[in-house]
C-alpha positions as CSV (number, residue, x, y, z in Angstrom):
1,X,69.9,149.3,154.9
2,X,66.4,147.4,155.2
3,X,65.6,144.0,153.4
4,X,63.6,143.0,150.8
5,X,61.6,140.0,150.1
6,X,58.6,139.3,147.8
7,X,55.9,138.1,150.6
8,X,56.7,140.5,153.5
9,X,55.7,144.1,153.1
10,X,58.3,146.5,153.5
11,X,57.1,148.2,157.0
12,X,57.1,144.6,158.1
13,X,60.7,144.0,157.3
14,X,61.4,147.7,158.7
15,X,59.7,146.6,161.8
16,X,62.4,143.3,162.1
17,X,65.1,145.2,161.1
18,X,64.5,147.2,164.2
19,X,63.9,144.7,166.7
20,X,67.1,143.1,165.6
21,X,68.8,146.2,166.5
22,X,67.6,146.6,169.8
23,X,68.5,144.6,172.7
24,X,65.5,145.1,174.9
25,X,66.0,143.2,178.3
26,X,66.2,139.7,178.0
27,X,64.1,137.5,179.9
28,X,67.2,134.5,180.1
29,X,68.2,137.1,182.8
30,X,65.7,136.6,185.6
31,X,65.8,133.9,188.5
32,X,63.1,132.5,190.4
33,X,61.8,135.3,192.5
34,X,62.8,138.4,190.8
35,X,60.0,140.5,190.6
36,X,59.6,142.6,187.2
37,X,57.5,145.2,186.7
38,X,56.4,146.2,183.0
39,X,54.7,149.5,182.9
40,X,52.8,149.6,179.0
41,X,50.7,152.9,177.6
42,X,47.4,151.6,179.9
43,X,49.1,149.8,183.0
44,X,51.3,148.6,185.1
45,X,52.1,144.6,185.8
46,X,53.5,143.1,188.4
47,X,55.2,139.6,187.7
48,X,57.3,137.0,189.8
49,X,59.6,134.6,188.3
50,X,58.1,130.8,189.4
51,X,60.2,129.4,186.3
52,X,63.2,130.3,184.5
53,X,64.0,130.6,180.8
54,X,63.6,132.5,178.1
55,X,59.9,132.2,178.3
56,X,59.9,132.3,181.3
57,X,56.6,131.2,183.9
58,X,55.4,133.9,186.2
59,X,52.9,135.2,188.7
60,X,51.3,137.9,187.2
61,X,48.5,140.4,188.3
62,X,47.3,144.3,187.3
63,X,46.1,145.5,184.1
64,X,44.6,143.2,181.7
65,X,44.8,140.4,184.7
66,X,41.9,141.5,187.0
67,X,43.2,138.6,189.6
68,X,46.7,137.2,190.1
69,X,47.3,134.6,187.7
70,X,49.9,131.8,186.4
71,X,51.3,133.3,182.9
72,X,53.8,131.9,180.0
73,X,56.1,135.7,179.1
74,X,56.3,134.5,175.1
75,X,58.0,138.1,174.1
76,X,57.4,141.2,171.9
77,X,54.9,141.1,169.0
78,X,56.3,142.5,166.2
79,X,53.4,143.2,164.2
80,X,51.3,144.5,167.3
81,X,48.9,141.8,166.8
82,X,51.1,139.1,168.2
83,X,51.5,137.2,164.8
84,X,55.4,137.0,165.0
85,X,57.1,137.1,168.2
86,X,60.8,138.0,168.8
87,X,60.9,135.2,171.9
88,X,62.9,136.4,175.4
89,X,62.7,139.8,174.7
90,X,60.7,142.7,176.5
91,X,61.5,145.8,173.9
92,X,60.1,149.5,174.8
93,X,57.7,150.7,172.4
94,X,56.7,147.3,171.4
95,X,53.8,144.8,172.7
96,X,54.5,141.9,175.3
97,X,52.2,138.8,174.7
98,X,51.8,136.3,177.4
99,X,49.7,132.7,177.7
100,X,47.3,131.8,180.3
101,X,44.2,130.8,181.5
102,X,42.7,133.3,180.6
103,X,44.5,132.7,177.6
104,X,46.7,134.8,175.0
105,X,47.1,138.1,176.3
106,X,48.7,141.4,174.3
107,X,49.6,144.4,176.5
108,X,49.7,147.5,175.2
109,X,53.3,149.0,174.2
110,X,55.9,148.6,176.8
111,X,57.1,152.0,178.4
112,X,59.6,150.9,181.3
113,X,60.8,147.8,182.7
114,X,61.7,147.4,186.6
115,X,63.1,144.0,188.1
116,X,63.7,144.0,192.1
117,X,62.8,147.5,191.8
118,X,65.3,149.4,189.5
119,X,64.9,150.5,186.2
120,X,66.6,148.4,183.6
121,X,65.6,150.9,180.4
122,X,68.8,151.9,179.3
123,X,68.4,155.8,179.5
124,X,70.0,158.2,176.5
């Protein structure tokens, strides 16, 4: 059963409820030099790990990022416009946001995740 609250609208909340119940892949889970790949609805990015965490800093090129680049992974836009964020988390069907200097970036919605080559999407 969803939430309610006066100020949010009610796809909003349906939208957080559903993030909460989905893992996703957690970014907390890479170490420097693991490559991940995020294939979203338009491309395909190839990022390495240069700092750890659960935003973590990476090397990223393709897509949106017509040369390689230095990029902050924030996490998943909930709304699709990147106003709230559920931090460390890549989540299929939803859109990654990223800082750099080219500065805020929002991919288009996730449709597979690889790191060091192998698919970590679990599959139904």
């Amino acid at each position: 059963m969803g939430h309610h609250h006066p100020n949010i609208h009610p796809d909003l909340l349906a939208a957080m409820d559903a993030a909460d119940k989905t893992d996703g892949f957690s970014m907390n889970t890479l170490g420097v030099g693991d490559v991940l790949e995020v294939i979203t609805e338009n491309s395909t990015y190839r990022m390495e790990v240069v700092e750890e965490g659960e935003e973590p800093l990476v090397k990223v090129s393709g897509g949106r990022f017509p040369y390689e680049v230095q990029a902050r992974v924030h996490g998943v836009s909930l709304t699709g416009t990147g106003a709230m964020i559920r931090i460390g988390k890549i989540i299929v069907g939803l859109r990654l946001r990223m800082f750099s200097e080219l500065g805020t970036v929002l991919l288009s919605a996730t449709r597979d995740i690889h790191v060091n080559g192998r698919s970590v999407v679990p599959r139904e």
